[in-house]
C-alpha positions as CSV (number, residue, x, y, z in Angstrom):
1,X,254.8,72.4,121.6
2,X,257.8,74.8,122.2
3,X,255.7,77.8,120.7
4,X,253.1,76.4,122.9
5,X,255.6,76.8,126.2
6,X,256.4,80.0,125.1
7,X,253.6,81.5,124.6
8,X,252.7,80.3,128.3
9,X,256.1,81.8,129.8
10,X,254.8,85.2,128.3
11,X,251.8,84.5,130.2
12,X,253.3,84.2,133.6
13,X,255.7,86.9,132.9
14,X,253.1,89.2,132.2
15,X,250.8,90.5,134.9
16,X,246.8,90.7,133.8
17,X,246.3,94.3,133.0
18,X,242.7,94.2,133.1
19,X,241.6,96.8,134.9
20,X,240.9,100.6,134.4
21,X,243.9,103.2,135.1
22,X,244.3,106.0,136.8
23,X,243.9,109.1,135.4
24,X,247.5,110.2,136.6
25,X,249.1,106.8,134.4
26,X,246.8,107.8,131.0
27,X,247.9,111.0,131.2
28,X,251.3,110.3,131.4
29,X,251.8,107.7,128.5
30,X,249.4,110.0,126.5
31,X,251.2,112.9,127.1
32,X,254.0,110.9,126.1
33,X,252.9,109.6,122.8
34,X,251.5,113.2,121.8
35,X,254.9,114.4,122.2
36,X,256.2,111.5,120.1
37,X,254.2,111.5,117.2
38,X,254.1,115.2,116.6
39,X,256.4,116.4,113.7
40,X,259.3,118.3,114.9
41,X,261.3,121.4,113.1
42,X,264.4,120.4,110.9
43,X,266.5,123.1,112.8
44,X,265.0,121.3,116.4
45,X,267.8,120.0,118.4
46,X,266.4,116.2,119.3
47,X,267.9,116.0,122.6
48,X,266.7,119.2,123.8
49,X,263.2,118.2,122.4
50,X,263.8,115.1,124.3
51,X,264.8,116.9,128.0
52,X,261.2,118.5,127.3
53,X,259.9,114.6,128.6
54,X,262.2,114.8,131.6
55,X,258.9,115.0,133.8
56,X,257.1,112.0,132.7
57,X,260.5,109.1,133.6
58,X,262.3,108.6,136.7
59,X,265.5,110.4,137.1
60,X,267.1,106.9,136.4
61,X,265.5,106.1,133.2
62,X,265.8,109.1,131.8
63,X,269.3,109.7,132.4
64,X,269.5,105.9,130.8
65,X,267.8,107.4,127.3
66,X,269.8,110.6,127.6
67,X,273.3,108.5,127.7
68,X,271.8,106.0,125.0
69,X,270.8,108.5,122.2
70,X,273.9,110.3,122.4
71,X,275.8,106.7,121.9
72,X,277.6,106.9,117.7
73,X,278.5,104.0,115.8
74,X,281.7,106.2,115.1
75,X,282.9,107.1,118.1
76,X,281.1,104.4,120.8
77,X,281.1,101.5,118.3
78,X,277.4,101.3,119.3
79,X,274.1,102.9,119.4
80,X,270.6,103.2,119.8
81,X,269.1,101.6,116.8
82,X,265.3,101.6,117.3
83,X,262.3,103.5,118.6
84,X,262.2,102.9,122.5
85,X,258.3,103.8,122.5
86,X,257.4,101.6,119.6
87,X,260.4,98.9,119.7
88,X,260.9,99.4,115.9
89,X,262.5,101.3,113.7
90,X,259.3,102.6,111.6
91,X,256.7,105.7,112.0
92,X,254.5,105.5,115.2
93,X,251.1,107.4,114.1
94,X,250.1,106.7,118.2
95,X,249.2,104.1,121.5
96,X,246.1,103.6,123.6
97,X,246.2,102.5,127.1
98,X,244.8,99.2,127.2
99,X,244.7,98.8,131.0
100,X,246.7,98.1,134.3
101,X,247.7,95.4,136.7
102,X,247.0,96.0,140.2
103,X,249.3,98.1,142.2
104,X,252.0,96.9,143.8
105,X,253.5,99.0,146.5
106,X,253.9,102.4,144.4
107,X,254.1,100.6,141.1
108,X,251.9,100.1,138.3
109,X,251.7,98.0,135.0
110,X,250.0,99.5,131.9
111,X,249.4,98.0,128.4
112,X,250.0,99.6,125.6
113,X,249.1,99.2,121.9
114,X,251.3,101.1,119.7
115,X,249.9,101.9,116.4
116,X,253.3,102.0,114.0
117,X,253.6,101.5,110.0
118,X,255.6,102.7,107.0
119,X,254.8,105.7,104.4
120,X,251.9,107.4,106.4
121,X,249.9,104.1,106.5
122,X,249.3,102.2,109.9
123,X,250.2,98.5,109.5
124,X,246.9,97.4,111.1
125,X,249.2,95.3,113.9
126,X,250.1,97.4,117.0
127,X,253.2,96.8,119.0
128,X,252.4,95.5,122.6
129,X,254.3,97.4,125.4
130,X,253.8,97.3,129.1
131,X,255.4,100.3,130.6
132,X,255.7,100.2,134.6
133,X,255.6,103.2,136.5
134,X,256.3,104.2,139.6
135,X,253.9,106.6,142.0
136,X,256.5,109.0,143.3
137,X,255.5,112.1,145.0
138,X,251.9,111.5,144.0
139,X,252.7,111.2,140.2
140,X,253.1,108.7,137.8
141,X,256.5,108.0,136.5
142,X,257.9,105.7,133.6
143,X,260.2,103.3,135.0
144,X,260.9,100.6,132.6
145,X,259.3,99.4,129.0
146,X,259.0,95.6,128.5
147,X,258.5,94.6,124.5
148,X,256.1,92.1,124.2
149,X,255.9,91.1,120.8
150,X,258.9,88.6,119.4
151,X,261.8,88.6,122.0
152,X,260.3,90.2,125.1
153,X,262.6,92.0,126.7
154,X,263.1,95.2,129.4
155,X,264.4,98.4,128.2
156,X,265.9,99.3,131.3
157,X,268.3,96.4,131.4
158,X,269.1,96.6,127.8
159,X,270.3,100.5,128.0
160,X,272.2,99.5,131.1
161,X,274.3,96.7,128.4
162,X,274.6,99.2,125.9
163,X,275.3,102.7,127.9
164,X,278.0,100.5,130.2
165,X,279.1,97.5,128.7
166,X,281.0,94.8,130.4
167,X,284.4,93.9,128.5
């Protein structure tokens, strides 16, 4: 019964992304995930690797991930343990847009399956995110990540508690 109510509260909270997206949104979250999965040079700085993504987030968000990945356990007492675009801590091999939600205003919902897994091998079971961008100066722009598989939550909110805690 409870896994029942659940199940129908993640129903409700998330909008039906069942139609096609634009062009500008797949290319953004593509962009993105090319970016991501591509190996990187052991004498590549990550945050200046990361700055290279500036373009794709809004100026909020990304100044959120900037603040959160240069959080230590040593010196913050806290830090950004997982992979924001997968919502784990393994490899991610890639994503595919699954579809949108209608547009709201300038905003837009889009599914994505995340294909992760361990020792060059996809686990077969992608991660479900639903990114919501935001149509600013007539591009698309990442403005929040929900995780939808396990404990849904926003990433937005979550860096906000971890970049600025309340005592």
């Amino acid at each position: 019964m409870l896994s029942l109510l659940a199940t129908s509260l993640i129903a409700v909270a998330v909008p039906a992304v069942d139609r096609p997206c634009p062009q500008g949104v797949i290319d953004q979250i593509d962009g993105l995930y090319q970016w991501h999965v591509k190996p990187f040079d052991d004498n590549e700085d990550p945050d200046k690797a990361f700055s290279s993504q500036r373009q794709r987030f809004t100026p909020s968000l990304f100044k959120l991930l900037l603040e959160a990945r240069q959080l230590t356990p040593a010196r913050d007492g806290r830090f950004l343990d997982f992979d924001v675009f997968s919502n784990t801590q393994v490899a991610t091999y890639g994503a595919k847009v699954k579809g949108c939600s209608a547009a709201k205003g300038n905003s837009i919902q889009a599914e994505v399956a995340v294909d992760v897994g361990l020792r060059g091998q996809s686990s077969g079971t992608p991660r479900r995110l639903l990114y919501e961008l935001n149509n600013s100066k007539g591009g698309w722009l990442i403005n929040d990540i929900t995780y939808l598989d396990a404990k849904v939550f926003e990433l937005r909110s979550f860096l906000q508690k971890l970049v600025h805690p309340t005592p």
